[in-house]
C-alpha positions as CSV (number, residue, x, y, z in Angstrom):
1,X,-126.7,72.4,121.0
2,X,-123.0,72.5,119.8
3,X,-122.5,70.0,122.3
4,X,-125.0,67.4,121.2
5,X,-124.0,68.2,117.3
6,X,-120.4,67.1,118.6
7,X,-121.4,64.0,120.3
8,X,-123.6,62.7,117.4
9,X,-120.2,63.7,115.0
10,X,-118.3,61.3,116.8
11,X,-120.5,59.0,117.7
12,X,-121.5,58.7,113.9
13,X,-117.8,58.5,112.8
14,X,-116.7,55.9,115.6
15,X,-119.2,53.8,114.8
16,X,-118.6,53.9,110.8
17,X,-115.2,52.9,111.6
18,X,-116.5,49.8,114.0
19,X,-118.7,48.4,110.8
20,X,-115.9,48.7,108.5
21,X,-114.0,46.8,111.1
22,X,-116.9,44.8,111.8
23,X,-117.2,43.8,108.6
24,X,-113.4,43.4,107.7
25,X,-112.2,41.5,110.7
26,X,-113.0,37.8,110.0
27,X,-111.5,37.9,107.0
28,X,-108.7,40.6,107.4
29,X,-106.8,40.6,110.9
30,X,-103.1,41.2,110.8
31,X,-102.6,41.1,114.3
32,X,-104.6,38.5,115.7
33,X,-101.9,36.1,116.0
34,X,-99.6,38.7,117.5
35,X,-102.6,38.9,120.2
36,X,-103.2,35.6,120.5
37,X,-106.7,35.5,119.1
38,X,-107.9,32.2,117.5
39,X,-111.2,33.3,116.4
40,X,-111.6,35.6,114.1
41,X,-114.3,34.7,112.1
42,X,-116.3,36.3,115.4
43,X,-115.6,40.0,116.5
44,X,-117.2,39.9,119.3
45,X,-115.2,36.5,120.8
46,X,-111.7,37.8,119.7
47,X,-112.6,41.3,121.6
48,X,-113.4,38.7,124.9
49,X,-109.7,37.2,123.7
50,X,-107.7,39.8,123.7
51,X,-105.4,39.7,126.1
52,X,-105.2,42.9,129.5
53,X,-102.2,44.6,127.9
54,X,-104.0,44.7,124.3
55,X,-107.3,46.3,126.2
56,X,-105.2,48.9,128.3
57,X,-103.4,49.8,124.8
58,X,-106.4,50.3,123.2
59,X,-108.0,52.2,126.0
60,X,-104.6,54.6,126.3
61,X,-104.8,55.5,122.3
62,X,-108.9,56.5,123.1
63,X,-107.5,58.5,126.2
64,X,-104.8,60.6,124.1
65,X,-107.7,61.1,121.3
66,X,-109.8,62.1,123.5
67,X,-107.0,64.5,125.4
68,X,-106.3,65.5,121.9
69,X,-110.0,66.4,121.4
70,X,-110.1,68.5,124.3
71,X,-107.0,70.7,123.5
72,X,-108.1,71.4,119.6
73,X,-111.6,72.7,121.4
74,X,-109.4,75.3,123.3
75,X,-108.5,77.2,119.6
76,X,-110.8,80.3,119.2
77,X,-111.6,79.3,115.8
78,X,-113.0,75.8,116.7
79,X,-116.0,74.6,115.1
80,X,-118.0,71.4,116.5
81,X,-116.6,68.3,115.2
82,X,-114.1,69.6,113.2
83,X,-110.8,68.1,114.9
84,X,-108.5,68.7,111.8
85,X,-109.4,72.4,111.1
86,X,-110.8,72.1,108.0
87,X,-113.4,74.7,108.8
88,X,-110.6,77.1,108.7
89,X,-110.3,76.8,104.7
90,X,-114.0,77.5,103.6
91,X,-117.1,78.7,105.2
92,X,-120.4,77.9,105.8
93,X,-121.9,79.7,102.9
94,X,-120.2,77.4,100.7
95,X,-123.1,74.6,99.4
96,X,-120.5,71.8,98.6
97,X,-119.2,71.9,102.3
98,X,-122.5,71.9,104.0
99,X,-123.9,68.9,102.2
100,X,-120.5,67.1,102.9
101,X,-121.5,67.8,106.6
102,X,-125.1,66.8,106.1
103,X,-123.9,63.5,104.6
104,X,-121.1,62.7,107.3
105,X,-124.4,63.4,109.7
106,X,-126.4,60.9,107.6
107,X,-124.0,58.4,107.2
108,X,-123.1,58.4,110.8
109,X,-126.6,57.9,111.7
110,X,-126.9,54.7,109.1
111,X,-123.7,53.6,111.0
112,X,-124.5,53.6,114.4
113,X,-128.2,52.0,114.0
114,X,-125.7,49.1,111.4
115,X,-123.2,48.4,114.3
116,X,-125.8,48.3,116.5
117,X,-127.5,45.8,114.1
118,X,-124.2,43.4,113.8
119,X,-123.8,43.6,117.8
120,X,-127.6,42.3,118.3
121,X,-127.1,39.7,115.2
122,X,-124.1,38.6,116.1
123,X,-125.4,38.4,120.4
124,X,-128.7,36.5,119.9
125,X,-128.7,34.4,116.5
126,X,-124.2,34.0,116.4
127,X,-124.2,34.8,112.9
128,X,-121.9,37.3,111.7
129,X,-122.1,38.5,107.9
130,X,-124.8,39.0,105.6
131,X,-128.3,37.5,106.8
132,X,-130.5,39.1,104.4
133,X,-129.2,38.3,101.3
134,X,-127.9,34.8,101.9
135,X,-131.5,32.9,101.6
136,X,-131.6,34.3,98.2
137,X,-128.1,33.6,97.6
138,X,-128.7,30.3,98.5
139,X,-132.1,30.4,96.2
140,X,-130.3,31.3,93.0
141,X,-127.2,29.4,93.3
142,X,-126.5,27.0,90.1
143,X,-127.4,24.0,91.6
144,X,-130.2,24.6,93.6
């Protein structure tokens, strides 16, 4: 079970940092002319622009992580998920560290069914950004 609980911890904490990037990107990409990406506004078009040698850099970094990953596990002391050792400084008795956990859990739940969301938004309708707001935006704008 320590397994699965480690799988869902990462899973859950890559994808919150893919819908902050998700939703940062178009408007926020100091890079993209260093990669020679012309569209930002779409993050799934500039991922098909970037370039081989941008891809295989990526792919090395997620290769040392993960190498990194595996090497932490070999400490005696290792808990699942916890890749900085920070369940070296309290215990699980403590209430205010286990409902951290129970929250990074939660959140990385809401995360990975939200990215999932932007990927299937952004596939079949090409709209990025906010779709359920915007009609009522649009309804209460001075104006209207």
């Amino acid at each position: 079970m320590t397994k699965y609980r480690e799988a869902e911890l990462k899973h859950g904490r890559q994808a919150m940092v893919a819908c902050a990037g998700f939703m940062v990107q178009p408007w926020f990409h100091p890079l993209a002319k260093a990669c020679h990406i012309t569209t930002t506004a779409d993050p799934l078009q500039s991922l098909k622009e970037l370039p081989p040698a941008g891809a295989f850099q990526i792919l090395v970094f997620i290769g040392f992580l993960e190498f990194l990953s595996i090497k932490i596990k070999e400490n005696e002391s290792y808990a699942a998920g916890d890749l900085l050792g920070a369940s070296e400084l309290t215990d699980n008795s403590d209430e205010g560290w286990v409902d951290f956990q129970q929250r990074e859990l939660a959140n990385g739940r809401l995360a990975m069914m939200a990215i999932a969301g932007f990927v299937f938004q952004d596939l079949v309708f090409h709209n990025q950004g906010d779709m359920l707001f915007a009609p009522l935006r649009a309804a209460y704008e001075p104006g209207m």
